[in-house]
C-alpha positions as CSV (number, residue, x, y, z in Angstrom):
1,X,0.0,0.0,0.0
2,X,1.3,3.1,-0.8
3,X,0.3,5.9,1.9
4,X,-1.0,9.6,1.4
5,X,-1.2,12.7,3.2
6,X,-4.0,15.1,2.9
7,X,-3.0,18.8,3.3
8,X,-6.3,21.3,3.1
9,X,-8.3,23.7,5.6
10,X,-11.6,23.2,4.0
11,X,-13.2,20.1,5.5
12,X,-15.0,20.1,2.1
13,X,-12.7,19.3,0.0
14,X,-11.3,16.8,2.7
15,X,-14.5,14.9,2.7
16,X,-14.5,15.5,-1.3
17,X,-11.3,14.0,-1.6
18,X,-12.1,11.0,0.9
19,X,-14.9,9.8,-0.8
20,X,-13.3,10.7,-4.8
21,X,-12.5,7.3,-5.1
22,X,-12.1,3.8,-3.0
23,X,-8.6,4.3,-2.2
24,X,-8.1,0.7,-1.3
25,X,-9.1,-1.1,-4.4
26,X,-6.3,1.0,-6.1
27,X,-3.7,0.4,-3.8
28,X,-3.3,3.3,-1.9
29,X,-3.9,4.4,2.0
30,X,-4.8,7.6,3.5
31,X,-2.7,7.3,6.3
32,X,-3.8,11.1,7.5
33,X,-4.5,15.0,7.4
34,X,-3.6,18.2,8.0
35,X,-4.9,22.0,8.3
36,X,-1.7,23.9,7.5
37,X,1.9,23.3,6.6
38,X,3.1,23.3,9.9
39,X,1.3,20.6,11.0
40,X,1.8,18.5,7.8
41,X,5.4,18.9,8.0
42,X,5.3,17.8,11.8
43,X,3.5,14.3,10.7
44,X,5.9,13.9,7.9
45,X,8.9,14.1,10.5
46,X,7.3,11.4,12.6
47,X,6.2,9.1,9.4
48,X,7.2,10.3,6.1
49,X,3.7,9.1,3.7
50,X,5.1,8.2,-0.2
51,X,2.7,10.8,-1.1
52,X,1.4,14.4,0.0
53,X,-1.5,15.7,-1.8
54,X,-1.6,20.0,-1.0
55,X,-3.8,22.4,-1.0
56,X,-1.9,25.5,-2.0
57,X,-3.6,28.4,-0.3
58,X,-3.5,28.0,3.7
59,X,-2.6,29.7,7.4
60,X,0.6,30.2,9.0
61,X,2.3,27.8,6.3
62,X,1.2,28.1,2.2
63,X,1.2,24.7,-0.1
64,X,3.8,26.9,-1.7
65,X,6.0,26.8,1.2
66,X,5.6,23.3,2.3
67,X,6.1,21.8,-0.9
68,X,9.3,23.6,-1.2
69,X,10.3,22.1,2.5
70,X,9.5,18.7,1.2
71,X,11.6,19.3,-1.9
72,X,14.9,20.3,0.1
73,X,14.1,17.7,3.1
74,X,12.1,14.9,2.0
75,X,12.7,14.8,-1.5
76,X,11.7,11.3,-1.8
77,X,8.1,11.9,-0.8
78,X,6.0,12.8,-4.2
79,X,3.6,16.2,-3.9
80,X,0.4,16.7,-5.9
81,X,-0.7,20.6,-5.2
82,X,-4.3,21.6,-5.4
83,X,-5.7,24.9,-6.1
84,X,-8.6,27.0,-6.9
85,X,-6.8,29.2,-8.5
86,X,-4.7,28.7,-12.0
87,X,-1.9,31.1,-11.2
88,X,0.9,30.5,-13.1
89,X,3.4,31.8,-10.6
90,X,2.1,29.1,-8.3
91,X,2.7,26.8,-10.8
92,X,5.6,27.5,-11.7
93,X,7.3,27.3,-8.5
94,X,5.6,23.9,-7.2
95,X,6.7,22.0,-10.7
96,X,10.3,23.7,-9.7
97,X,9.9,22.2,-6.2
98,X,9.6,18.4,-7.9
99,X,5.4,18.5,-7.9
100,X,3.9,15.4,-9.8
101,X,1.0,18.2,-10.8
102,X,-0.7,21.0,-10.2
103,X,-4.6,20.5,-10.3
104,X,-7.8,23.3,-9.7
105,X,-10.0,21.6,-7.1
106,X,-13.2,22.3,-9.8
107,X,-12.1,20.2,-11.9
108,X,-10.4,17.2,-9.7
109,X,-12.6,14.4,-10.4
110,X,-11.8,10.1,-9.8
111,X,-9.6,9.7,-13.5
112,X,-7.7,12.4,-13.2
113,X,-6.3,12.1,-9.4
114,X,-6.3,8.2,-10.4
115,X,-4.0,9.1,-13.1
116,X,-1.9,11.4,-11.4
117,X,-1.7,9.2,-8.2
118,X,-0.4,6.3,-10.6
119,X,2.1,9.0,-12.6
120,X,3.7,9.4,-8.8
121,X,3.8,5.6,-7.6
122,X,5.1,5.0,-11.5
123,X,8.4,8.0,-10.3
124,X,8.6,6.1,-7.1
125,X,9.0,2.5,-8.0
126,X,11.7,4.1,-10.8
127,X,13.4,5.6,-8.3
128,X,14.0,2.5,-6.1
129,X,14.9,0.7,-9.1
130,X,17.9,3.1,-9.2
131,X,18.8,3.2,-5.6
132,X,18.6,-0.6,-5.8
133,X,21.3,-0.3,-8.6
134,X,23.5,2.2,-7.1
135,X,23.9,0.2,-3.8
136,X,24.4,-3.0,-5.5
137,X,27.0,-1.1,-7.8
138,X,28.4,0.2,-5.1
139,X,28.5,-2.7,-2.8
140,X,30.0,-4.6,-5.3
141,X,32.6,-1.9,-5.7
142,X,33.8,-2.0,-2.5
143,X,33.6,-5.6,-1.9
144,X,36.9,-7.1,-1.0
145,X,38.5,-9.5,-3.3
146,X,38.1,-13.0,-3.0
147,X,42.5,-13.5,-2.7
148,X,42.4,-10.6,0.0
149,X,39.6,-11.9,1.7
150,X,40.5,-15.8,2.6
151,X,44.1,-14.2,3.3
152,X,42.1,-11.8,6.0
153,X,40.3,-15.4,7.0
154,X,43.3,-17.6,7.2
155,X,45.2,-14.7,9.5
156,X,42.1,-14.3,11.5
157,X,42.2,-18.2,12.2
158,X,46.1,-18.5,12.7
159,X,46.3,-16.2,15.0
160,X,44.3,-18.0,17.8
161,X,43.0,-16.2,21.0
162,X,45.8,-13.3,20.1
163,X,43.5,-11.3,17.6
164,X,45.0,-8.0,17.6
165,X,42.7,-4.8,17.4
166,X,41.5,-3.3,14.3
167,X,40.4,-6.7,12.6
168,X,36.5,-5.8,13.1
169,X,37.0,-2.4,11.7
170,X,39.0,-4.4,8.4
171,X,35.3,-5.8,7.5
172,X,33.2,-3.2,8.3
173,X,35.3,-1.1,5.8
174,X,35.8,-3.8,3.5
175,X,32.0,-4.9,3.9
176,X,33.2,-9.1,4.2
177,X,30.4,-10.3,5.5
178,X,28.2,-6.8,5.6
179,X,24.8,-8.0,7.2
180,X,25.9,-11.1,8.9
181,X,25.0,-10.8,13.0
182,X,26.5,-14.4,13.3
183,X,28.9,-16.7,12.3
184,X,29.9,-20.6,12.0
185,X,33.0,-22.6,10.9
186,X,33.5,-26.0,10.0
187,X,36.3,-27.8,9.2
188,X,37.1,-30.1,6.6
189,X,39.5,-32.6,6.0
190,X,40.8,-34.6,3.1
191,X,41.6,-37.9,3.9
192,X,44.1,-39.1,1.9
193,X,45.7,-35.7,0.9
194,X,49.2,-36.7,2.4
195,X,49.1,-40.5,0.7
196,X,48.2,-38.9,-2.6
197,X,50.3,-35.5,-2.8
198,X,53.5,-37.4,-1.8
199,X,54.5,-37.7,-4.9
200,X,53.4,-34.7,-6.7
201,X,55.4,-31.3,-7.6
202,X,54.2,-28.3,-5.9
203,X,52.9,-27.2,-8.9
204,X,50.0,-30.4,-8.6
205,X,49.4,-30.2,-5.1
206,X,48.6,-26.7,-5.4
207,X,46.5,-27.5,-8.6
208,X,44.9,-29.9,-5.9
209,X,44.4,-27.6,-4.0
210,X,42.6,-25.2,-5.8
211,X,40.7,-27.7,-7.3
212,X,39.2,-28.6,-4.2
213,X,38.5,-24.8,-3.2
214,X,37.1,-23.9,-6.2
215,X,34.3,-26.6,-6.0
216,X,33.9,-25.8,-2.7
217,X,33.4,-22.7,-3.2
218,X,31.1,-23.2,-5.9
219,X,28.5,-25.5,-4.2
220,X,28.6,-22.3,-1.3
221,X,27.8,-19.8,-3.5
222,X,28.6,-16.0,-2.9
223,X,32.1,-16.1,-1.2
224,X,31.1,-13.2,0.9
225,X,28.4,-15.4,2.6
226,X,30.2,-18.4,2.9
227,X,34.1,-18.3,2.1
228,X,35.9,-21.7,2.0
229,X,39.7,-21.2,2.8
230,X,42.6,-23.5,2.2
231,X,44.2,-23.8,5.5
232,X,47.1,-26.7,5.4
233,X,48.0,-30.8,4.8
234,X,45.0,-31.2,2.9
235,X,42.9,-29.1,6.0
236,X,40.5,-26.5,4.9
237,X,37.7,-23.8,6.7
238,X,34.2,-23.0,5.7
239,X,33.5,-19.7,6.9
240,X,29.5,-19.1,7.6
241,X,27.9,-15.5,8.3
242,X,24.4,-15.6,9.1
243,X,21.7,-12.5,9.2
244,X,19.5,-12.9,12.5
245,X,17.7,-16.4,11.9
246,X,16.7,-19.3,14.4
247,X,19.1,-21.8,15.0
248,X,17.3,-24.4,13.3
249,X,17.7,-22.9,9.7
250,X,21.6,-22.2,10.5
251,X,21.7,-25.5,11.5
252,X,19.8,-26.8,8.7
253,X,21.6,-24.8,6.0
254,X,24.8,-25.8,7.3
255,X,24.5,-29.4,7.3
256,X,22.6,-29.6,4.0
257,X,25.8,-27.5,2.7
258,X,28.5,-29.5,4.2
259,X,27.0,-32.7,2.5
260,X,26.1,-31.2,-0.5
261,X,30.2,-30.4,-0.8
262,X,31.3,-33.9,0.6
263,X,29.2,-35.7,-2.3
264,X,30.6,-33.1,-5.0
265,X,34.0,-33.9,-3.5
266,X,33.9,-37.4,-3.8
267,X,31.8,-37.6,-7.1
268,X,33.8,-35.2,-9.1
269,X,37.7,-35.5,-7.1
270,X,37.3,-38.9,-5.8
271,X,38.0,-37.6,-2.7
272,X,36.6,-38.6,0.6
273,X,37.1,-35.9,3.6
274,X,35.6,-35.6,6.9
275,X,34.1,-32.5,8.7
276,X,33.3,-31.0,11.8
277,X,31.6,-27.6,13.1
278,X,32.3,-25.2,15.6
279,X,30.0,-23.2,17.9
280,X,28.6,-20.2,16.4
281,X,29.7,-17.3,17.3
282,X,28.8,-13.3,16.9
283,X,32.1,-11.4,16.2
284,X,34.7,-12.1,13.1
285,X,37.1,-11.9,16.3
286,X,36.0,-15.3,17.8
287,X,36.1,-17.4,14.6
288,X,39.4,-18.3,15.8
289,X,38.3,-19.9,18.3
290,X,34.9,-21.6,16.7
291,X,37.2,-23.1,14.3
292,X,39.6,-24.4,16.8
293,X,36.7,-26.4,18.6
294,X,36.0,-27.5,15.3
295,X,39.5,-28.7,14.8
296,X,39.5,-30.5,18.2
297,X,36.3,-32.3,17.7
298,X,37.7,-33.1,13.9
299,X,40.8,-34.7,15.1
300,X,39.7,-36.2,18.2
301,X,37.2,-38.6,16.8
302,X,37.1,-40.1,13.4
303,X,33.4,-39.7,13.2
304,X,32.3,-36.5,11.4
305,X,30.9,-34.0,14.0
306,X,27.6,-31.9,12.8
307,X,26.5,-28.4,13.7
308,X,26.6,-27.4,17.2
309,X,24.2,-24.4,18.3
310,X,25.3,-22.9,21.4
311,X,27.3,-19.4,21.3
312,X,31.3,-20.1,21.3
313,X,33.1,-19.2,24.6
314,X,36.0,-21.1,23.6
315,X,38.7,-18.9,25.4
316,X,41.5,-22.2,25.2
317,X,44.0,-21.7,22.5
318,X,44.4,-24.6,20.0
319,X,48.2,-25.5,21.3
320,X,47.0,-26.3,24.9
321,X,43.7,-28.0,23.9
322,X,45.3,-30.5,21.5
323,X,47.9,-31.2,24.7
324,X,46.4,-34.1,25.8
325,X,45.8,-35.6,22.3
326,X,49.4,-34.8,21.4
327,X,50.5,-36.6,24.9
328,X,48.5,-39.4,23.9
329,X,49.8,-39.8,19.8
330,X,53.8,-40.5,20.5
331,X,54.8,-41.8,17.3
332,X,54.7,-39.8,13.9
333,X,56.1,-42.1,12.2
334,X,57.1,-45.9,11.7
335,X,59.4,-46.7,14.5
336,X,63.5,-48.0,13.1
337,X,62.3,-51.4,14.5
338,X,59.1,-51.9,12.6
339,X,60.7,-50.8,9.5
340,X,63.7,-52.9,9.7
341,X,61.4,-55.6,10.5
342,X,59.2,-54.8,7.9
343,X,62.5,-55.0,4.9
344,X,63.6,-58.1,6.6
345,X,60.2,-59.9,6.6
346,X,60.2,-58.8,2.7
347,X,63.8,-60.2,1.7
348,X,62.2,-63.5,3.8
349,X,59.1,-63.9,1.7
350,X,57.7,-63.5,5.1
351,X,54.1,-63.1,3.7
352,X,52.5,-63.7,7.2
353,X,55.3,-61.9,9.0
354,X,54.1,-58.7,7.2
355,X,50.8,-59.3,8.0
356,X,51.6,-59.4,11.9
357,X,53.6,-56.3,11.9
358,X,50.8,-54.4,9.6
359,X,48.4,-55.8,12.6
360,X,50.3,-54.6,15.2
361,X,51.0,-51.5,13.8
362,X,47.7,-50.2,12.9
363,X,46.8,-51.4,16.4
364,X,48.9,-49.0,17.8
365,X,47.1,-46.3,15.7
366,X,43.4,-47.6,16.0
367,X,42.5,-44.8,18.4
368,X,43.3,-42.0,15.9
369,X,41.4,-40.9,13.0
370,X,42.0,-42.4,9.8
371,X,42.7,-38.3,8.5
372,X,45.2,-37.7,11.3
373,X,48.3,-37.0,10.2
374,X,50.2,-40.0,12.3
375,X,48.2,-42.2,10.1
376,X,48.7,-41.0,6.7
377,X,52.4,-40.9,7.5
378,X,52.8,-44.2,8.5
379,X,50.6,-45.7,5.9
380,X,53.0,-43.6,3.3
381,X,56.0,-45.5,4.8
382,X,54.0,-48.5,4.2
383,X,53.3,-47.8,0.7
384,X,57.1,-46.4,-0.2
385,X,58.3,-49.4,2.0
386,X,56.5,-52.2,-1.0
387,X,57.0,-50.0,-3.5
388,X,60.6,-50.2,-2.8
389,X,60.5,-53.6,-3.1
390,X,58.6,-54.2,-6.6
391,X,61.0,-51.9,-7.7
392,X,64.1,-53.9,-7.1
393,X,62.9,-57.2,-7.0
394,X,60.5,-57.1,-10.4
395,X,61.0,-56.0,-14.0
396,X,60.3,-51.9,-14.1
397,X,58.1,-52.8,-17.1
398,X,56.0,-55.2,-15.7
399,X,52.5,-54.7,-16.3
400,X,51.2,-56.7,-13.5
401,X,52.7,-53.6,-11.5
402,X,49.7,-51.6,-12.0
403,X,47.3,-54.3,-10.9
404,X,48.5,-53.5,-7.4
405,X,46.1,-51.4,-4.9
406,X,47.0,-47.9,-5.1
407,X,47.1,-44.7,-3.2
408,X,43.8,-43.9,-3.8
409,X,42.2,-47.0,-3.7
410,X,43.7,-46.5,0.2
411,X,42.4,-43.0,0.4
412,X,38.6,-44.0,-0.5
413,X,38.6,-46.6,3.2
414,X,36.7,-45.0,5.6
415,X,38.0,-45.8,9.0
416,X,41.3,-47.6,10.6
417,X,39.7,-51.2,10.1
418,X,39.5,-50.8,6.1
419,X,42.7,-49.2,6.5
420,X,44.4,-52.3,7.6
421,X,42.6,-54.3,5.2
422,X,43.6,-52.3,2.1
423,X,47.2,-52.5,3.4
424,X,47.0,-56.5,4.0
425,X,45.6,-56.3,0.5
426,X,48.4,-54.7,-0.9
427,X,51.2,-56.9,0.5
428,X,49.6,-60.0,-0.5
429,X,49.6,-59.1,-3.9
430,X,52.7,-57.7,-3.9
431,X,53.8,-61.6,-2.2
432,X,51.6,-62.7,-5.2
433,X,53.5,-61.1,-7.9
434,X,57.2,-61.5,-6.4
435,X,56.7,-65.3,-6.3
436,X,55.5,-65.6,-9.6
437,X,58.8,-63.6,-10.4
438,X,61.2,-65.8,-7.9
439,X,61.5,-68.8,-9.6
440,X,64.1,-68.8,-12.3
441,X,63.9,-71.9,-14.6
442,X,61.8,-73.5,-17.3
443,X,59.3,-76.2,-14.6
444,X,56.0,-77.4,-15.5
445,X,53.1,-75.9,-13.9
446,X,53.0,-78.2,-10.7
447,X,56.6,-77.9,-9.6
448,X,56.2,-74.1,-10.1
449,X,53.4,-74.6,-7.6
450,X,54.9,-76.7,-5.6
451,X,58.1,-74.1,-4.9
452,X,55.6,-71.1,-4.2
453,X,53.9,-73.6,-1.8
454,X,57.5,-73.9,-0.4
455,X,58.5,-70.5,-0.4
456,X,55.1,-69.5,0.9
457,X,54.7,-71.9,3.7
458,X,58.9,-72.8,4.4
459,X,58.5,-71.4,8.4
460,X,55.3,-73.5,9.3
461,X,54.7,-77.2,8.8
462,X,56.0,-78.6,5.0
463,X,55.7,-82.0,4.1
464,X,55.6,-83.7,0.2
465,X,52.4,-85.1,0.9
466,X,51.1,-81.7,2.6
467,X,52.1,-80.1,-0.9
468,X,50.8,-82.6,-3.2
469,X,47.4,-82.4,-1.4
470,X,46.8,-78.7,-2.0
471,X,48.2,-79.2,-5.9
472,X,46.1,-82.2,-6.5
473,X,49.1,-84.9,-7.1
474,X,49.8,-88.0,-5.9
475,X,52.4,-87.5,-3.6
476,X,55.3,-90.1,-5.4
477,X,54.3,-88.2,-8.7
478,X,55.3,-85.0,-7.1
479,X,58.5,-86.4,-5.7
480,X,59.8,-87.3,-9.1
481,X,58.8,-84.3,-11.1
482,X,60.1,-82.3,-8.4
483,X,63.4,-84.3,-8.2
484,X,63.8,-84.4,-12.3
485,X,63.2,-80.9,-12.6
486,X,65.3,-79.2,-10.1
487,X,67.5,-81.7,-9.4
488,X,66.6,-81.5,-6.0
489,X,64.6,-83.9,-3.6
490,X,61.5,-81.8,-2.2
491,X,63.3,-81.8,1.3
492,X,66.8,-80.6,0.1
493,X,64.7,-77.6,-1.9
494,X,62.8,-76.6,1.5
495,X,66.3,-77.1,3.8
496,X,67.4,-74.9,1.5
497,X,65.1,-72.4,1.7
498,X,65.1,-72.3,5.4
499,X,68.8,-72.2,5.4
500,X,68.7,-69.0,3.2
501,X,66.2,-67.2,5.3
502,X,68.5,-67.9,8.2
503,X,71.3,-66.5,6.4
504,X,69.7,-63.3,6.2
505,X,68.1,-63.4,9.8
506,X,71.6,-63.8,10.8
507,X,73.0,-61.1,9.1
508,X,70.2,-58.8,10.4
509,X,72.1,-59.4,13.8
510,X,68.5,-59.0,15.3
511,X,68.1,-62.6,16.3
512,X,69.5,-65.3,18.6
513,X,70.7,-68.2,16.8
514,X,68.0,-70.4,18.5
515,X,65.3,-68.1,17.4
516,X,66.3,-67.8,13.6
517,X,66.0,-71.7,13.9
518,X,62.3,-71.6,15.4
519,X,61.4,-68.9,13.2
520,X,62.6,-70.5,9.8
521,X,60.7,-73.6,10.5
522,X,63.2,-76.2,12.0
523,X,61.5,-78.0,15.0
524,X,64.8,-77.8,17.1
525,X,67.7,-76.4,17.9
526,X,70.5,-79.5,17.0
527,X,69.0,-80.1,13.5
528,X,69.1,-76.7,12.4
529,X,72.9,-76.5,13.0
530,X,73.3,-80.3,10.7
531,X,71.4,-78.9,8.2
532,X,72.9,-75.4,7.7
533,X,76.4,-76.9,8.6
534,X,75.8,-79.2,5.2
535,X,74.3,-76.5,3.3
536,X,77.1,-73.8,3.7
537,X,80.1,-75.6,5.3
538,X,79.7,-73.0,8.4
539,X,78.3,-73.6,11.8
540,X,75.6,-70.8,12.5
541,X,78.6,-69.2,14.8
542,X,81.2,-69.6,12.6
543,X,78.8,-67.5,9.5
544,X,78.2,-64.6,12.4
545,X,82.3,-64.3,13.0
546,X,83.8,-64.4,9.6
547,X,82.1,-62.1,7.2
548,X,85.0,-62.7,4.8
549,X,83.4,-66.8,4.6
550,X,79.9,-65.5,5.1
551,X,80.1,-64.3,1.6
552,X,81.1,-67.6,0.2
553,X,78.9,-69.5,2.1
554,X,75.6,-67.3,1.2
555,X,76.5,-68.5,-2.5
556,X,76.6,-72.0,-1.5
557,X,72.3,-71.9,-0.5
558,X,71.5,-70.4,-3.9
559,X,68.8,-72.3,-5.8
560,X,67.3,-71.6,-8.8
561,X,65.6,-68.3,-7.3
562,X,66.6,-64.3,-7.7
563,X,68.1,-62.8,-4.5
């Protein structure tokens, strides 16, 4: 409804003008009236109408005289004068003084005022068109870039508790967020950012990198809403700014936005990531702190955390509230032991002693999140750790390389317990593909079988007829073949094989004597020394205390296998 003001002294015309037409239906209210100019200048102070309509001849204050205090004070509210006299001076200076029109009250009748009334909402709505434009022009002028603003962010957010003064002035001049009352961060995490960037220039992780904001980004909409920021190790904010709304539409908005940009991040990227929110808060000053509850909640628990409602009063600074957790995560890194043990269960073939140590290590990790960087780094020294050994140990052009699990394939498990199972994954085939590569010689299908069975199984229970039942042979068949092709009985071939493992058990210097023979699959102490004494002309003692023979003797255990 558009209001208007009725200015005359003759209660005729008033009730004339009243009852000209059924204001209403046309969109129009008469929101009051006044005898003179003083008076109508008074109610325009207190509640400005979009329209006056004047009578020009009055007391103590003309039509003449108020319309020209409208012009210079409220020149936004549109004047119709009325007369009943056509004086041209009159005229003249109302149209001066921005008057729609000037009308003679004998000749006012329901068209004409209907007309003029529409000529002044017609000026008005044009008017607020332009305004519209100017401030959105203008707004957008001084809008801060989107570079200078998630560098404002990212120092905001780094610099903790210890906000300096002068950083709530920076957005109200630079209009970030310029009718937010409140705010929210959350922070989000790409899980296997450290397993996949390892290898990458800094010109792709950056590329990354910005891929990953800029679809972010995009699935928030206007940056100076909601900003996402790249933060570091794959770690990124999303700032929130809210006008004054319930908490249930934050809430809701928020959570439909985080998942709409976890789905466009694993559809599109293949990347999964994990999230968490902070409180909300009402300053820029305290995001710091919303987004370091965030952080805490994000790291502490592999779960992802969803919007929290309640005002931040987080006054703890990041460093002492990740204390505990820091006390609690020791190791960064796989220890010298479980990566020694890890090359020497490789060289061994020692299928199911890698298992055990994967086991145990992710064990010691189980409590972390599978994002944490603890986990990604020793899952890297995993990977590099097998890749390592395809590398020296199979042809560089093999394509049965590429059949192996793969970074991403890792980054895509969800929690510590898919974790382990990609890893076990990958060692077995790695196992897989190094046997098929060990065995140097043109043998038939079933003796080839029957040496991965050995080299598989060499530090358990072996016997001829225990291989011969999993190959599907008769056992005396198995013998012969075995003996024709290799020139070896079945039970010199697995002597050997225990005796090599030994050999590089013992030069590991890790072991005792007595457990190298336990753990290479002799059943005691006395027969382990016969049989390596006749494989290599040493006594287990005599191999540890003359490396100069040690090197002959590890020549005398060669089969038919790569070293």
């Amino acid at each position: 409804m558009f209001q208007v003001l009725l200015v005359d002294d003759e209660p005729l015309v008033h009730h004339n003008l009243w009852t000209l037409l059924d204001w209403a239906d046309y969109g129009f209210e008469l929101c009051g009236q006044a005898h003179n100019g003083l008076i109508a200048l008074t109610m325009i102070e207190q509640s400005p109408p979009h329209i006056a309509i004047i009578d020009v001849d009055m007391p103590e204050m003309n039509g003449v005289e108020l319309n020209r205090a409208i012009n210079e004070r409220f020149p936004w509210v549109k004047t119709i004068m009325l007369s009943s006299y056509d004086d041209y001076d009159y005229v003249r200076d109302c149209l001066n003084n921005g008057s729609i029109d000037y009308l003679l009250k004998h000749r006012l009748d329901e068209s004409t005022l209907l007309n003029i009334l529409n000529k002044a909402v017609s000026e008005l709505q044009q008017e607020d068109r332009l305004r519209e434009k100017q401030v959105a022009e203008s707004a957008m002028a001084e809008k801060v870039s989107p570079e200078v603003m998630r560098d404002y962010l990212l120092y905001l957010l780094k610099r903790q508790m210890k906000a300096t003064y002068g950083f709530e002035d920076f957005s109200q001049k630079k209009k970030l967020y310029p009718h937010a009352s409140r705010y929210a961060t959350a922070a989000l995490q790409i899980v296997p950012f450290l397993l996949l960037t390892e290898s990458y220039s800094d010109v792709q992780t950056n590329g990354l990198v910005q891929q990953v904001v800029d679809m972010m980004q995009q699935s928030l909409g206007d940056i100076h809403e909601r900003t996402a920021v790249y933060v570091e190790e794959g770690r990124f904010v999303i700032v929130f700014s809210f006008r004054e709304r319930s908490e249930h539409i934050m809430q809701r908005e928020v959570d439909g936005q985080l998942r709409k940009i976890q789905h466009a991040l694993e559809l599109f990227l293949n990347l999964q990531s994990v999230i968490a929110v902070g409180p909300v808060c009402t300053s820029l000053s305290q995001l710091a702190s919303s987004y370091c509850s965030a952080e805490y909640e994000l790291d502490g628990s592999s779960s992802v955390k969803t919007f929290r409602s309640h005002t931040a009063q987080v006054e703890t600074p990041c460093s002492e509230k990740h204390s505990d957790e820091n006390d609690e995560r020791q190791r960064v890194s796989l220890t010298i032991e479980e990566h020694k043990q890890l090359l020497l269960s490789i060289e061994r073939f020692d299928k199911q002693g890698v298992h055990q140590l994967i086991s145990s290590i992710i064990a010691s990790i189980d409590h972390l999140p599978i994002h944490s960087h603890t986990v990604q780094m020793i899952v890297s020294e995993l990977m590099q750790t097998g890749d390592k050994a395809w590398r020296t140990y199979l042809p560089s052009t093999d394509p049965a390389v590429a059949n192996l699990p793969s970074r991403s394939e890792l980054g895509r498990m969800k929690n510590i317990r898919e974790l382990e199972q990609g890893l076990q994954s990958f060692f077995s085939s790695l196992f897989h593909l190094l046997n098929q590569h060990r065995v140097i010689g043109s043998y038939s299908r079933h003796v080839t079988q029957t040496i991965h069975f050995i080299l598989e199984r060499y530090s358990g229970y072996v016997t001829l007829e225990l291989a011969a039942s999993v190959i599907g042979l008769n056992a005396s068949y198995l013998s012969r073949i075995f003996k024709e092709e290799t020139q070896r009985t079945f039970s010199e071939y697995l002597n050997q094989v225990r005796i090599d493992a030994g050999c590089k058990l013992l030069d590991s210097g890790r072991y005792s004597i007595k457990e190298i023979s336990m753990q290479v699959g002799f059943t005691t102490h006395n027969y382990f020394f016969k049989v390596f004494k006749e494989i290599t002309g040493l006594t287990p003692q005599a191999y540890l205390s003359n490396p100069g023979k040690r090197k002959n003797a590890t020549k005398l255990t060669s089969l038919h296998l790569w070293d």
